[in-house]
C-alpha positions as CSV (number, residue, x, y, z in Angstrom):
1,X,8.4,3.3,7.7
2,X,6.7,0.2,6.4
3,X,3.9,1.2,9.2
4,X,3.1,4.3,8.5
5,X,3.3,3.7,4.5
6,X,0.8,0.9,5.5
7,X,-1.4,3.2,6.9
8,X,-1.2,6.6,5.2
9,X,-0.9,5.8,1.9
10,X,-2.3,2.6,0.3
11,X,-3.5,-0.7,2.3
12,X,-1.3,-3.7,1.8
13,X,1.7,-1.7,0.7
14,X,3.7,-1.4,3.6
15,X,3.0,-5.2,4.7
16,X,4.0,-6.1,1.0
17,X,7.0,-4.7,1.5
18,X,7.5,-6.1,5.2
19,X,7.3,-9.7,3.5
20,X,3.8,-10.2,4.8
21,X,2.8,-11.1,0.8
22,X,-0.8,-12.5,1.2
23,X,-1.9,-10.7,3.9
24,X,-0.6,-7.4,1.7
25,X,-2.2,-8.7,-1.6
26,X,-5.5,-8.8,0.0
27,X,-5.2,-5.8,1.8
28,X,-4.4,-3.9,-1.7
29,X,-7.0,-5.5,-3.7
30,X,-9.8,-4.8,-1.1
31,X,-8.5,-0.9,-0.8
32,X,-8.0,-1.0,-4.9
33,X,-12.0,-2.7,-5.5
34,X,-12.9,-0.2,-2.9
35,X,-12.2,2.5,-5.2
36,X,-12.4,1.3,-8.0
37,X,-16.3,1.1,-6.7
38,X,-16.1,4.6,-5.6
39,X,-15.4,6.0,-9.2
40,X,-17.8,4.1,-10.9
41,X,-19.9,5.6,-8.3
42,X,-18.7,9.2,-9.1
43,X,-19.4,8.3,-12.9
44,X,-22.9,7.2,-12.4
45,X,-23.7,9.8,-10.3
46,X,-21.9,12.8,-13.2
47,X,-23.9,11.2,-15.6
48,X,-26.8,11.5,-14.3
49,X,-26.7,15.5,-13.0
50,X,-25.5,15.5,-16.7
51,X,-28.5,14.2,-18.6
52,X,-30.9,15.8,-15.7
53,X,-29.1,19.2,-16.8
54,X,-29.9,18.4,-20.8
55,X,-33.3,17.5,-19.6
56,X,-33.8,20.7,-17.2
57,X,-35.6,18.5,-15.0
58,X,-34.1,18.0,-11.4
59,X,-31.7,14.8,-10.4
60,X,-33.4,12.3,-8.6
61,X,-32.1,11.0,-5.8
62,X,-32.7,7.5,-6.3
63,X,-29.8,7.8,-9.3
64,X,-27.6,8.6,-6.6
65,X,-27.2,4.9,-5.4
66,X,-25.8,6.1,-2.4
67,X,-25.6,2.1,-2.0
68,X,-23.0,1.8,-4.0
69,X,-20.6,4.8,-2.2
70,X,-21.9,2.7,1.6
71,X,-20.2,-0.1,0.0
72,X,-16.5,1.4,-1.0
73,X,-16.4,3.1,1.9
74,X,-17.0,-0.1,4.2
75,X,-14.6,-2.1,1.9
76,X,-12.1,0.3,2.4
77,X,-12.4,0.6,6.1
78,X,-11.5,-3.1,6.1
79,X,-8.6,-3.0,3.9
80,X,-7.7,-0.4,6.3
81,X,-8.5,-1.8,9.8
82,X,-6.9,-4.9,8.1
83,X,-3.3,-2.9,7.5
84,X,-3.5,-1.8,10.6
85,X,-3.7,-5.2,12.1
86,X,-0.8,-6.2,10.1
87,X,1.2,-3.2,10.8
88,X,0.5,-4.3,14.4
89,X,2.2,-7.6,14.3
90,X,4.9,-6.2,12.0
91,X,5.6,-3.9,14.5
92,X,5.4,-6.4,17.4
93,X,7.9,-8.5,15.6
94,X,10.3,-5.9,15.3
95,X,9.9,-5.4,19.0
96,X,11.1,-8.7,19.5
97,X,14.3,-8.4,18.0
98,X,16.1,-10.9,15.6
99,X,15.0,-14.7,16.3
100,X,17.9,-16.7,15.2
101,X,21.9,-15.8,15.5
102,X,23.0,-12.3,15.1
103,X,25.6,-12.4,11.3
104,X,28.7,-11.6,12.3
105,X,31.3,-9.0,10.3
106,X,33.2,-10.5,8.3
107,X,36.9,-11.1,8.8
108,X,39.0,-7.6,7.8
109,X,40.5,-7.5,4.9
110,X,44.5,-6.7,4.8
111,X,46.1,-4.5,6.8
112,X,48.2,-3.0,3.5
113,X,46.1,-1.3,0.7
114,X,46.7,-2.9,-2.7
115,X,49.1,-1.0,-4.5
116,X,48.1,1.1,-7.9
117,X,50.1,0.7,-10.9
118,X,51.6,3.5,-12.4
119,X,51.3,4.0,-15.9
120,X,52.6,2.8,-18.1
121,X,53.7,-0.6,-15.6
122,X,52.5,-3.7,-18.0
123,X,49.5,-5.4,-16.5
């Protein structure tokens, strides 16, 4: 599960929750910058077809900053080839199965159920 939240929903999540902390920190600030960068993108780009619309001239392309969209999109690609490196090891420790002594059950408990008291019994 930890895998596929990893890499399906956000970056660093799933090896967050696997215990991989630093590795999953990074991961989710890099995917979280990423588009953070992408909306202020998005903003630029509405307010400028905005004010090109009260102007009734036509947008220039050069307010697009297409830059700026190259840049989230790389940034997230590396948050997410990053999870998936992660998710990799996670799953290749899995594979290998427990590394120290397997916890063994606890002793049962007695054979007899406790006995209610009826009411009324003092306590």
């Amino acid at each position: 599960m930890a895998i596929l939240l990893n890499q399906l929903a956000t970056p660093g999540l799933g090896s967050w929750l696997m215990g991989h902390r630093w590795a999953g920190a990074g991961q989710m600030v890099l995917a979280c910058a990423a588009v953070g960068l992408a909306v202020v993108w998005f903003a630029a780009v509405l307010r400028a077809a905005w004010n090109s619309l009260e102007a009734g001239e036509p947008l220039d392309a050069q307010v697009l900053h297409l830059a700026w969209l190259q840049r989230a999109v790389v940034w997230f690609a590396v948050a997410w080839a990053w999870a998936g490196v992660t998710s990799l090891q996670i799953w290749w420790e899995a594979s290998r199965g427990p590394s120290g002594p397997v916890p063994q059950a606890p002793p049962p408990g007695p054979a007899v159920p406790p006995r209610l008291r009826e009411p009324g019994e003092g306590a």
